[in-house]
ZAFIDO-745228 format. One record per residue (C-alpha): x, y, z; residue number from 1. Coordinates in nm, 3 decimals, decimal comma. Layout:
BEGIN
         x         y         z   resi
         X         Y         Z    NUM
...
% end
This chain:
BEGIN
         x         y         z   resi
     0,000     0,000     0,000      1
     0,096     0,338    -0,060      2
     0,101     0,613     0,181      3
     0,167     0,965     0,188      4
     0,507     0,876     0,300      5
     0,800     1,018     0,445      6
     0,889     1,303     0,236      7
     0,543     1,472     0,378      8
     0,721     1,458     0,721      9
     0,959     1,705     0,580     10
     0,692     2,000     0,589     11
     0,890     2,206     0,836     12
     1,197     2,226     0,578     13
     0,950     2,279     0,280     14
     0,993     2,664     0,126     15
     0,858     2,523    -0,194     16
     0,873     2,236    -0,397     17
     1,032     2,503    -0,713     18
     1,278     2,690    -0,456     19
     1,450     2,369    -0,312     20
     1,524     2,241    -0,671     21
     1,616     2,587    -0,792     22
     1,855     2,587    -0,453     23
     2,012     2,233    -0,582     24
     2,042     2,372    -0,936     25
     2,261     2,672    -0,819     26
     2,480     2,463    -0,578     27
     2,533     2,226    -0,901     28
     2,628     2,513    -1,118     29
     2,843     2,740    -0,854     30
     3,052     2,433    -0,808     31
     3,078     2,382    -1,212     32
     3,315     2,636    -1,290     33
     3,628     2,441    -1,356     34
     3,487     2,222    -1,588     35
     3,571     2,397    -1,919     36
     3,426     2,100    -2,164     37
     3,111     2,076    -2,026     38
     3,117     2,502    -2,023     39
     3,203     2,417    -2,384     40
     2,935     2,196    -2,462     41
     2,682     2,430    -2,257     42
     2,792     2,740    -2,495     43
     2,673     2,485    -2,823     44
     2,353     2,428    -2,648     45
     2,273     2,795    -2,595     46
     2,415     2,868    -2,981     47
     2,160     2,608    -3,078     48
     1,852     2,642    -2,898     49
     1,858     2,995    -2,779     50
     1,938     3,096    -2,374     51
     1,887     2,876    -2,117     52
     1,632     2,952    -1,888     53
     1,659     2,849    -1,512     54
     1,600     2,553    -1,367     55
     1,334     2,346    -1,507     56
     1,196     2,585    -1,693     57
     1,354     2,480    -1,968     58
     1,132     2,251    -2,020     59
     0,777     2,354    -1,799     60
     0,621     2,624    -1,865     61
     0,473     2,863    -1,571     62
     0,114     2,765    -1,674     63
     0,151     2,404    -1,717     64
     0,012     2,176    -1,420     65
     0,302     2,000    -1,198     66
     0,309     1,633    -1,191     67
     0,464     1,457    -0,908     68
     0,565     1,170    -0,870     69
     0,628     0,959    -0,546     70
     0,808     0,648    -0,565     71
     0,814     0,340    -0,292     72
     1,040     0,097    -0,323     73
     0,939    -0,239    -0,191     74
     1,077    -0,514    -0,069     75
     0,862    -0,838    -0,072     76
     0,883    -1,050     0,242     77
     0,615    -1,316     0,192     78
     0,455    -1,522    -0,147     79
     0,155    -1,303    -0,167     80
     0,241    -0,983    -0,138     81
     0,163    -0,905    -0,494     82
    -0,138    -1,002    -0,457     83
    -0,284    -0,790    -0,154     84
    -0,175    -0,530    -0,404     85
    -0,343    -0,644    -0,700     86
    -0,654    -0,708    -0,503     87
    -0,706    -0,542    -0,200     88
    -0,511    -0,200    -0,248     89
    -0,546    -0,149    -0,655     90
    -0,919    -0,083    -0,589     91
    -0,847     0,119    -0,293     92
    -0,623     0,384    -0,481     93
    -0,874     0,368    -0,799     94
    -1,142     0,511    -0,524     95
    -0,850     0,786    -0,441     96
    -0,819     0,880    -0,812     97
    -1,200     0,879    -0,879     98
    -1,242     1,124    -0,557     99
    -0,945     1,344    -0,720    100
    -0,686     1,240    -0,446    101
    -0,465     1,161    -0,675    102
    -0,375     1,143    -1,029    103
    -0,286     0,796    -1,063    104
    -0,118     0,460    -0,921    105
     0,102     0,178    -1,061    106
     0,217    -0,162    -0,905    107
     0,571    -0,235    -1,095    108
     0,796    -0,577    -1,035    109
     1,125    -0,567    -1,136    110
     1,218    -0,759    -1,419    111
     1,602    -0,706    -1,452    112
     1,774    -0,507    -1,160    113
     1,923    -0,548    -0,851    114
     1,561    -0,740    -0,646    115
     1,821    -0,790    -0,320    116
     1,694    -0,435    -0,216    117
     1,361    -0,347    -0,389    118
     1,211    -0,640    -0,603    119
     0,900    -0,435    -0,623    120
     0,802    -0,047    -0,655    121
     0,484     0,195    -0,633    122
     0,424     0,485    -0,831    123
     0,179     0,733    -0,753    124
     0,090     1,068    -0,913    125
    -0,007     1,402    -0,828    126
    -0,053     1,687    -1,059    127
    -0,127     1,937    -0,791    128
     0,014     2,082    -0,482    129
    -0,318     2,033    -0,369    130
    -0,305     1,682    -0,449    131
     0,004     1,621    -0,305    132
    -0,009     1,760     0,076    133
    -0,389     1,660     0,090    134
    -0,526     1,337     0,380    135
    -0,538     1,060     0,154    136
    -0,822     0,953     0,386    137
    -0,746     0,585     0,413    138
    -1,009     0,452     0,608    139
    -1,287     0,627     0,420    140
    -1,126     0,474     0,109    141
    -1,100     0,117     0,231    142
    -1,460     0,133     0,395    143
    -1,613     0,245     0,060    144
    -1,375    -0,040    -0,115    145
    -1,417    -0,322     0,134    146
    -1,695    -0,262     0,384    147
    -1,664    -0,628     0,500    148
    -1,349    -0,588     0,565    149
    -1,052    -0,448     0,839    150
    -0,872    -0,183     0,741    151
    -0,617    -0,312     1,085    152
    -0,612    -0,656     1,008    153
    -0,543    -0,610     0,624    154
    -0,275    -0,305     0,697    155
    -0,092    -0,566     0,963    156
    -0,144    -0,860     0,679    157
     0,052    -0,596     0,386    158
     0,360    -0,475     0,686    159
     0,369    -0,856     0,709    160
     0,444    -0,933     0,315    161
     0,648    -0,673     0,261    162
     0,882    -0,392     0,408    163
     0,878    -0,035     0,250    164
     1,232     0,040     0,225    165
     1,235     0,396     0,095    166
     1,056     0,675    -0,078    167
     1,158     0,932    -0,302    168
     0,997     1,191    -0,438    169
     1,030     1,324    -0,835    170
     0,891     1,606    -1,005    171
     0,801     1,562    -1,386    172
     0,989     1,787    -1,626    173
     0,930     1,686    -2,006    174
     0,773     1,392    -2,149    175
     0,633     1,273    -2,513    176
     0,322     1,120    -2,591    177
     0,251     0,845    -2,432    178
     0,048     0,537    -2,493    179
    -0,007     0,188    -2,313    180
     0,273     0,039    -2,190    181
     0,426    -0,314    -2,017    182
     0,780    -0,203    -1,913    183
     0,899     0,087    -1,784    184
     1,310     0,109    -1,846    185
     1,432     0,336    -1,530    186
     1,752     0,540    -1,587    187
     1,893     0,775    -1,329    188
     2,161     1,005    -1,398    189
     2,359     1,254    -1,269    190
     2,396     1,583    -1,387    191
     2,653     1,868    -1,272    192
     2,527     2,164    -1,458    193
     2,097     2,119    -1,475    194
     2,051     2,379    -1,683    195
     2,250     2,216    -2,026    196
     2,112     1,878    -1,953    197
     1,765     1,963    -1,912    198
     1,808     2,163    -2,229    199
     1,965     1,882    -2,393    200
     1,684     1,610    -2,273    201
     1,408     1,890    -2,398    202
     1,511     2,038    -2,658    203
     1,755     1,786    -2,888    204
     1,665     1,419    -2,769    205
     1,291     1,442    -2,636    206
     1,253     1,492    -3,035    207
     1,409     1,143    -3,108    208
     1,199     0,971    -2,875    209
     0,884     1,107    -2,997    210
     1,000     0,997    -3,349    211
     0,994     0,624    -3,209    212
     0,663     0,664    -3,047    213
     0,540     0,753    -3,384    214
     0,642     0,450    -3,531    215
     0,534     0,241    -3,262    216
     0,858     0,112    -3,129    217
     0,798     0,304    -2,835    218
     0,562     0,401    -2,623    219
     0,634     0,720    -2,432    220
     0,975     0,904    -2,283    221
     0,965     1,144    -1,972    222
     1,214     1,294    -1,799    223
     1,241     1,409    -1,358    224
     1,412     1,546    -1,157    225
     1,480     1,407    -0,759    226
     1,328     1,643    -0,532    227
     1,381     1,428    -0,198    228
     1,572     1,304    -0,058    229
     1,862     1,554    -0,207    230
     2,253     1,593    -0,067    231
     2,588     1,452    -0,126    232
     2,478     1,069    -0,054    233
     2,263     1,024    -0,339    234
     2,450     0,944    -0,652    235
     2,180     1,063    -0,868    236
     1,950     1,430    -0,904    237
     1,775     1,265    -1,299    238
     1,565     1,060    -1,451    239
     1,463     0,961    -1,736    240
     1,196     0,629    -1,813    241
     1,151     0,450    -2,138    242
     0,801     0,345    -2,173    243
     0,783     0,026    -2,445    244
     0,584    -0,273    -2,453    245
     0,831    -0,477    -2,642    246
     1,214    -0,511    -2,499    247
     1,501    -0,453    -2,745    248
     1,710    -0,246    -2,935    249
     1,565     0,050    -3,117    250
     1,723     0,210    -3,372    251
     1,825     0,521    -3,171    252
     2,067     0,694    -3,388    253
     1,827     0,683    -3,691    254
     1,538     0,821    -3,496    255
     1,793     1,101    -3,336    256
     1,862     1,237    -3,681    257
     1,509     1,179    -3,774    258
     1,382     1,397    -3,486    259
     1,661     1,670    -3,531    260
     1,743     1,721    -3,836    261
     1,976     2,008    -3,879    262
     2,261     1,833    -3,584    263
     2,529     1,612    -3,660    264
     2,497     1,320    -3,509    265
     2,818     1,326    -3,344    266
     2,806     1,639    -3,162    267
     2,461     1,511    -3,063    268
     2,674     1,213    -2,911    269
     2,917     1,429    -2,755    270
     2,575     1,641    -2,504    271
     2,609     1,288    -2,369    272
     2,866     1,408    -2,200    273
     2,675     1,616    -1,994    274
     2,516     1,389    -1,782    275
     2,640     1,061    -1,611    276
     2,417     0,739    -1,658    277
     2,445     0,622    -1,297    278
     2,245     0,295    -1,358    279
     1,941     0,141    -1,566    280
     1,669    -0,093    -1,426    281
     1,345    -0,283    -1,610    282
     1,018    -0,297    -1,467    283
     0,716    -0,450    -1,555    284
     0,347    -0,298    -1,465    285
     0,179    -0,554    -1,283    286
    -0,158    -0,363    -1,250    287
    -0,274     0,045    -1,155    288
    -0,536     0,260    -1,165    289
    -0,781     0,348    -1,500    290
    -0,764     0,751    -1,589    291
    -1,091     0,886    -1,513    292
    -1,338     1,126    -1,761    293
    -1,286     1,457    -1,743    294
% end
Protein backbone atom coordinates (compact mmCIF):
# COMPACT_ATOMS: atom_id res chain seq x y z
CA UNK A 1 0.00 0.00 0.00
CA UNK A 2 0.96 3.38 -0.60
CA UNK A 3 1.01 6.13 1.81
CA UNK A 4 1.67 9.65 1.88
CA UNK A 5 5.07 8.76 3.00
CA UNK A 6 8.00 10.18 4.45
CA UNK A 7 8.89 13.03 2.36
CA UNK A 8 5.43 14.72 3.78
CA UNK A 9 7.21 14.58 7.21
CA UNK A 10 9.59 17.05 5.80
CA UNK A 11 6.92 20.00 5.89
CA UNK A 12 8.90 22.06 8.36
CA UNK A 13 11.97 22.26 5.78
CA UNK A 14 9.50 22.79 2.80
CA UNK A 15 9.93 26.64 1.26
CA UNK A 16 8.58 25.23 -1.94
CA UNK A 17 8.73 22.36 -3.97
CA UNK A 18 10.32 25.03 -7.13
CA UNK A 19 12.78 26.90 -4.56
CA UNK A 20 14.50 23.69 -3.12
CA UNK A 21 15.24 22.41 -6.71
CA UNK A 22 16.16 25.87 -7.92
CA UNK A 23 18.55 25.87 -4.53
CA UNK A 24 20.12 22.33 -5.82
CA UNK A 25 20.42 23.72 -9.36
CA UNK A 26 22.61 26.72 -8.19
CA UNK A 27 24.80 24.63 -5.78
CA UNK A 28 25.33 22.26 -9.01
CA UNK A 29 26.28 25.13 -11.18
CA UNK A 30 28.43 27.40 -8.54
CA UNK A 31 30.52 24.33 -8.08
CA UNK A 32 30.78 23.82 -12.12
CA UNK A 33 33.15 26.36 -12.90
CA UNK A 34 36.28 24.41 -13.56
CA UNK A 35 34.87 22.22 -15.88
CA UNK A 36 35.71 23.97 -19.19
CA UNK A 37 34.26 21.00 -21.64
CA UNK A 38 31.11 20.76 -20.26
CA UNK A 39 31.17 25.02 -20.23
CA UNK A 40 32.03 24.17 -23.84
CA UNK A 41 29.35 21.96 -24.62
CA UNK A 42 26.82 24.30 -22.57
CA UNK A 43 27.92 27.40 -24.95
CA UNK A 44 26.73 24.85 -28.23
CA UNK A 45 23.53 24.28 -26.48
CA UNK A 46 22.73 27.95 -25.95
CA UNK A 47 24.15 28.68 -29.81
CA UNK A 48 21.60 26.08 -30.78
CA UNK A 49 18.52 26.42 -28.98
CA UNK A 50 18.58 29.95 -27.79
CA UNK A 51 19.38 30.96 -23.74
CA UNK A 52 18.87 28.76 -21.17
CA UNK A 53 16.32 29.52 -18.88
CA UNK A 54 16.59 28.49 -15.12
CA UNK A 55 16.00 25.53 -13.67
CA UNK A 56 13.34 23.46 -15.07
CA UNK A 57 11.96 25.85 -16.93
CA UNK A 58 13.54 24.80 -19.68
CA UNK A 59 11.32 22.51 -20.20
CA UNK A 60 7.77 23.54 -17.99
CA UNK A 61 6.21 26.24 -18.65
CA UNK A 62 4.73 28.63 -15.71
CA UNK A 63 1.14 27.65 -16.74
CA UNK A 64 1.51 24.04 -17.17
CA UNK A 65 0.12 21.76 -14.20
CA UNK A 66 3.02 20.00 -11.98
CA UNK A 67 3.09 16.33 -11.91
CA UNK A 68 4.64 14.57 -9.08
CA UNK A 69 5.65 11.70 -8.70
CA UNK A 70 6.28 9.59 -5.46
CA UNK A 71 8.08 6.48 -5.65
CA UNK A 72 8.14 3.40 -2.92
CA UNK A 73 10.40 0.97 -3.23
CA UNK A 74 9.39 -2.39 -1.91
CA UNK A 75 10.77 -5.14 -0.69
CA UNK A 76 8.62 -8.38 -0.72
CA UNK A 77 8.83 -10.50 2.42
CA UNK A 78 6.15 -13.16 1.92
CA UNK A 79 4.55 -15.22 -1.47
CA UNK A 80 1.55 -13.03 -1.67
CA UNK A 81 2.41 -9.83 -1.38
CA UNK A 82 1.63 -9.05 -4.94
CA UNK A 83 -1.38 -10.02 -4.57
CA UNK A 84 -2.84 -7.90 -1.54
CA UNK A 85 -1.75 -5.30 -4.04
CA UNK A 86 -3.43 -6.44 -7.00
CA UNK A 87 -6.54 -7.08 -5.03
CA UNK A 88 -7.06 -5.42 -2.00
CA UNK A 89 -5.11 -2.00 -2.48
CA UNK A 90 -5.46 -1.49 -6.55
CA UNK A 91 -9.19 -0.83 -5.89
CA UNK A 92 -8.47 1.19 -2.93
CA UNK A 93 -6.23 3.84 -4.81
CA UNK A 94 -8.74 3.68 -7.99
CA UNK A 95 -11.42 5.11 -5.24
CA UNK A 96 -8.50 7.86 -4.41
CA UNK A 97 -8.19 8.80 -8.12
CA UNK A 98 -12.00 8.79 -8.79
CA UNK A 99 -12.42 11.24 -5.57
CA UNK A 100 -9.45 13.44 -7.20
CA UNK A 101 -6.86 12.40 -4.46
CA UNK A 102 -4.65 11.61 -6.75
CA UNK A 103 -3.75 11.43 -10.29
CA UNK A 104 -2.86 7.96 -10.63
CA UNK A 105 -1.18 4.60 -9.21
CA UNK A 106 1.02 1.78 -10.61
CA UNK A 107 2.17 -1.62 -9.05
CA UNK A 108 5.71 -2.35 -10.95
CA UNK A 109 7.96 -5.77 -10.35
CA UNK A 110 11.25 -5.67 -11.36
CA UNK A 111 12.18 -7.59 -14.19
CA UNK A 112 16.02 -7.06 -14.52
CA UNK A 113 17.74 -5.07 -11.60
CA UNK A 114 19.23 -5.48 -8.51
CA UNK A 115 15.61 -7.40 -6.46
CA UNK A 116 18.21 -7.90 -3.20
CA UNK A 117 16.94 -4.35 -2.16
CA UNK A 118 13.61 -3.47 -3.89
CA UNK A 119 12.11 -6.40 -6.03
CA UNK A 120 9.00 -4.35 -6.23
CA UNK A 121 8.02 -0.47 -6.55
CA UNK A 122 4.84 1.95 -6.33
CA UNK A 123 4.24 4.85 -8.31
CA UNK A 124 1.79 7.33 -7.53
CA UNK A 125 0.90 10.68 -9.13
CA UNK A 126 -0.07 14.02 -8.28
CA UNK A 127 -0.53 16.87 -10.59
CA UNK A 128 -1.27 19.37 -7.91
CA UNK A 129 0.14 20.82 -4.82
CA UNK A 130 -3.18 20.33 -3.69
CA UNK A 131 -3.05 16.82 -4.49
CA UNK A 132 0.04 16.21 -3.05
CA UNK A 133 -0.09 17.60 0.76
CA UNK A 134 -3.89 16.60 0.90
CA UNK A 135 -5.26 13.37 3.80
CA UNK A 136 -5.38 10.60 1.54
CA UNK A 137 -8.22 9.53 3.86
CA UNK A 138 -7.46 5.85 4.13
CA UNK A 139 -10.09 4.52 6.08
CA UNK A 140 -12.87 6.27 4.20
CA UNK A 141 -11.26 4.74 1.09
CA UNK A 142 -11.00 1.17 2.31
CA UNK A 143 -14.60 1.33 3.95
CA UNK A 144 -16.13 2.45 0.60
CA UNK A 145 -13.75 -0.40 -1.15
CA UNK A 146 -14.17 -3.22 1.34
CA UNK A 147 -16.95 -2.62 3.84
CA UNK A 148 -16.64 -6.28 5.00
CA UNK A 149 -13.49 -5.88 5.65
CA UNK A 150 -10.52 -4.48 8.39
CA UNK A 151 -8.72 -1.83 7.41
CA UNK A 152 -6.17 -3.12 10.85
CA UNK A 153 -6.12 -6.56 10.08
CA UNK A 154 -5.43 -6.10 6.24
CA UNK A 155 -2.75 -3.05 6.97
CA UNK A 156 -0.92 -5.66 9.63
CA UNK A 157 -1.44 -8.60 6.79
CA UNK A 158 0.52 -5.96 3.86
CA UNK A 159 3.60 -4.75 6.86
CA UNK A 160 3.69 -8.56 7.09
CA UNK A 161 4.44 -9.33 3.15
CA UNK A 162 6.48 -6.73 2.61
CA UNK A 163 8.82 -3.92 4.08
CA UNK A 164 8.78 -0.35 2.50
CA UNK A 165 12.32 0.40 2.25
CA UNK A 166 12.35 3.96 0.95
CA UNK A 167 10.56 6.75 -0.78
CA UNK A 168 11.58 9.32 -3.02
CA UNK A 169 9.97 11.91 -4.38
CA UNK A 170 10.30 13.24 -8.35
CA UNK A 171 8.91 16.06 -10.05
CA UNK A 172 8.01 15.62 -13.86
CA UNK A 173 9.89 17.87 -16.26
CA UNK A 174 9.30 16.86 -20.06
CA UNK A 175 7.73 13.92 -21.49
CA UNK A 176 6.33 12.73 -25.13
CA UNK A 177 3.22 11.20 -25.91
CA UNK A 178 2.51 8.45 -24.32
CA UNK A 179 0.48 5.37 -24.93
CA UNK A 180 -0.07 1.88 -23.13
CA UNK A 181 2.73 0.39 -21.90
CA UNK A 182 4.26 -3.14 -20.17
CA UNK A 183 7.80 -2.03 -19.13
CA UNK A 184 8.99 0.87 -17.84
CA UNK A 185 13.10 1.09 -18.46
CA UNK A 186 14.32 3.36 -15.30
CA UNK A 187 17.52 5.40 -15.87
CA UNK A 188 18.93 7.75 -13.29
CA UNK A 189 21.61 10.05 -13.98
CA UNK A 190 23.59 12.54 -12.69
CA UNK A 191 23.96 15.83 -13.87
CA UNK A 192 26.53 18.68 -12.72
CA UNK A 193 25.27 21.64 -14.58
CA UNK A 194 20.97 21.19 -14.75
CA UNK A 195 20.51 23.79 -16.83
CA UNK A 196 22.50 22.16 -20.26
CA UNK A 197 21.12 18.78 -19.53
CA UNK A 198 17.65 19.63 -19.12
CA UNK A 199 18.08 21.63 -22.29
CA UNK A 200 19.65 18.82 -23.93
CA UNK A 201 16.84 16.10 -22.73
CA UNK A 202 14.08 18.90 -23.98
CA UNK A 203 15.11 20.38 -26.58
CA UNK A 204 17.55 17.86 -28.88
CA UNK A 205 16.65 14.19 -27.69
CA UNK A 206 12.91 14.42 -26.36
CA UNK A 207 12.53 14.92 -30.35
CA UNK A 208 14.09 11.43 -31.08
CA UNK A 209 11.99 9.71 -28.75
CA UNK A 210 8.84 11.07 -29.97
CA UNK A 211 10.00 9.97 -33.49
CA UNK A 212 9.94 6.24 -32.09
CA UNK A 213 6.63 6.64 -30.47
CA UNK A 214 5.40 7.53 -33.84
CA UNK A 215 6.42 4.50 -35.31
CA UNK A 216 5.34 2.41 -32.62
CA UNK A 217 8.58 1.12 -31.29
CA UNK A 218 7.98 3.04 -28.35
CA UNK A 219 5.62 4.01 -26.23
CA UNK A 220 6.34 7.20 -24.32
CA UNK A 221 9.75 9.04 -22.83
CA UNK A 222 9.65 11.44 -19.72
CA UNK A 223 12.14 12.94 -17.99
CA UNK A 224 12.41 14.09 -13.58
CA UNK A 225 14.12 15.46 -11.57
CA UNK A 226 14.80 14.07 -7.59
CA UNK A 227 13.28 16.43 -5.32
CA UNK A 228 13.81 14.28 -1.98
CA UNK A 229 15.72 13.04 -0.58
CA UNK A 230 18.62 15.54 -2.07
CA UNK A 231 22.53 15.93 -0.67
CA UNK A 232 25.88 14.52 -1.26
CA UNK A 233 24.78 10.69 -0.54
CA UNK A 234 22.63 10.24 -3.39
CA UNK A 235 24.50 9.44 -6.52
CA UNK A 236 21.80 10.63 -8.68
CA UNK A 237 19.50 14.30 -9.04
CA UNK A 238 17.75 12.65 -12.99
CA UNK A 239 15.65 10.60 -14.51
CA UNK A 240 14.63 9.61 -17.36
CA UNK A 241 11.96 6.29 -18.13
CA UNK A 242 11.51 4.50 -21.38
CA UNK A 243 8.01 3.45 -21.73
CA UNK A 244 7.83 0.26 -24.45
CA UNK A 245 5.84 -2.73 -24.53
CA UNK A 246 8.31 -4.77 -26.42
CA UNK A 247 12.14 -5.11 -24.99
CA UNK A 248 15.01 -4.53 -27.45
CA UNK A 249 17.10 -2.46 -29.35
CA UNK A 250 15.65 0.50 -31.17
CA UNK A 251 17.23 2.10 -33.72
CA UNK A 252 18.25 5.21 -31.71
CA UNK A 253 20.67 6.94 -33.88
CA UNK A 254 18.27 6.83 -36.91
CA UNK A 255 15.38 8.21 -34.96
CA UNK A 256 17.93 11.01 -33.36
CA UNK A 257 18.62 12.37 -36.81
CA UNK A 258 15.09 11.79 -37.74
CA UNK A 259 13.82 13.97 -34.86
CA UNK A 260 16.61 16.70 -35.31
CA UNK A 261 17.43 17.21 -38.36
CA UNK A 262 19.76 20.08 -38.79
CA UNK A 263 22.61 18.33 -35.84
CA UNK A 264 25.29 16.12 -36.60
CA UNK A 265 24.97 13.20 -35.09
CA UNK A 266 28.18 13.26 -33.44
CA UNK A 267 28.06 16.39 -31.62
CA UNK A 268 24.61 15.11 -30.63
CA UNK A 269 26.74 12.13 -29.11
CA UNK A 270 29.17 14.29 -27.55
CA UNK A 271 25.75 16.41 -25.04
CA UNK A 272 26.09 12.88 -23.69
CA UNK A 273 28.66 14.08 -22.00
CA UNK A 274 26.75 16.16 -19.94
CA UNK A 275 25.16 13.89 -17.82
CA UNK A 276 26.40 10.61 -16.11
CA UNK A 277 24.17 7.39 -16.58
CA UNK A 278 24.45 6.22 -12.97
CA UNK A 279 22.45 2.95 -13.58
CA UNK A 280 19.41 1.41 -15.66
CA UNK A 281 16.69 -0.93 -14.26
CA UNK A 282 13.45 -2.83 -16.10
CA UNK A 283 10.18 -2.97 -14.67
CA UNK A 284 7.16 -4.50 -15.55
CA UNK A 285 3.47 -2.98 -14.65
CA UNK A 286 1.79 -5.54 -12.83
CA UNK A 287 -1.58 -3.63 -12.50
CA UNK A 288 -2.74 0.45 -11.55
CA UNK A 289 -5.36 2.60 -11.65
CA UNK A 290 -7.81 3.48 -15.00
CA UNK A 291 -7.64 7.51 -15.89
CA UNK A 292 -10.91 8.86 -15.13
CA UNK A 293 -13.38 11.26 -17.61
CA UNK A 294 -12.86 14.57 -17.43
Amino acid sequence: MTMKTAEIQHKESWRSLSERIQCTNNQHIAGNGGNMKQGLLTAMLVAAVGTLAPGMVVAQSDDAAPTYLAVDCMRSTAVGYEQIERETWQPVHQYLVEKGKRASWRFFGVVYGDRSRCDYYTVTTYTSLEQLNSEPGWEEAFAAVHPTMSLERMMAMTHAARELVSTELWLQLDQTELKPFRFAIVNKMYAEDPLAYETMESKVFKAGHQVLVDRGQRSGWAIYTLVSPIGSSIPYNYGTVDFVNELGPVPMAEAMMEGNPDRDLDAMAELLELRDHVLSETWALITGTEATAD
